[in-house]
N, C-alpha and C positions, 0 to 999 in steps of 0.2 A: 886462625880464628874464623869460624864461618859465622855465615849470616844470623843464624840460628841464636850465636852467643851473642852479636852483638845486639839483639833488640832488646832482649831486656834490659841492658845498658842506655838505651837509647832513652825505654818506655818512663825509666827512673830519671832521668835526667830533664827530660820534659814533665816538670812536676806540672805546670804551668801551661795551659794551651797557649797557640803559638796566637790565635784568636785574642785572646786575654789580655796578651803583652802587647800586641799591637792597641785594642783600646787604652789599656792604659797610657800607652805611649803617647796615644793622641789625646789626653786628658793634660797629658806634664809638659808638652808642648805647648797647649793653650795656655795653659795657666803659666809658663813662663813667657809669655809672648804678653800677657795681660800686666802680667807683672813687672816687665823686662828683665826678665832673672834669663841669662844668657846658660848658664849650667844647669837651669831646669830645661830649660828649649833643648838642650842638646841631649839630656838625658833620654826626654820625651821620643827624639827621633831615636838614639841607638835603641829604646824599648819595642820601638817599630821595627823596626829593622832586626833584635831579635827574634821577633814575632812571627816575621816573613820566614827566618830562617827557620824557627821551630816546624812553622806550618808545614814546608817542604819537605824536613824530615818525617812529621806526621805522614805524610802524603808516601812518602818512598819507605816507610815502616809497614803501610797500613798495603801497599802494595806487593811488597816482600811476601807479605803474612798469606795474602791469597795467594801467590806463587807457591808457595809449600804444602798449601793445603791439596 
């Protein structure tokens, strides 16, 4: 499979910026932290921490893309 087929895989799968998921992350963090709701705090970081990872891919999709051009 090359590069070519998997970005559209990629482009689909990132419905969501990776931007996005990081704020909201830090939204359900506070608010379980305020709340002491231990499985919103934890939710809040893995949404961070998605976030980072979407961004990276953004970042090595959007680099790919100039590479071929």
């Amino acid at each position: 499979m090359s590069l070519l087929n998997i970005v559209p895989i990629i482009e689909e799968y990132s419905l969501m910026s990776g931007t996005s998921d990081k704020i909201k992350g830090r939204v359900k963090e506070a608010v379980g932290v305020l709340t002491d709701d231990k499985r919103l705090k934890k939710e809040g970081k893995l949404d961070q921490a998605t976030g980072k990872i979407k961004k990276t891919v953004e970042r090595v999709v959007d680099k790919a893309k100039n590479a071929v051009k």
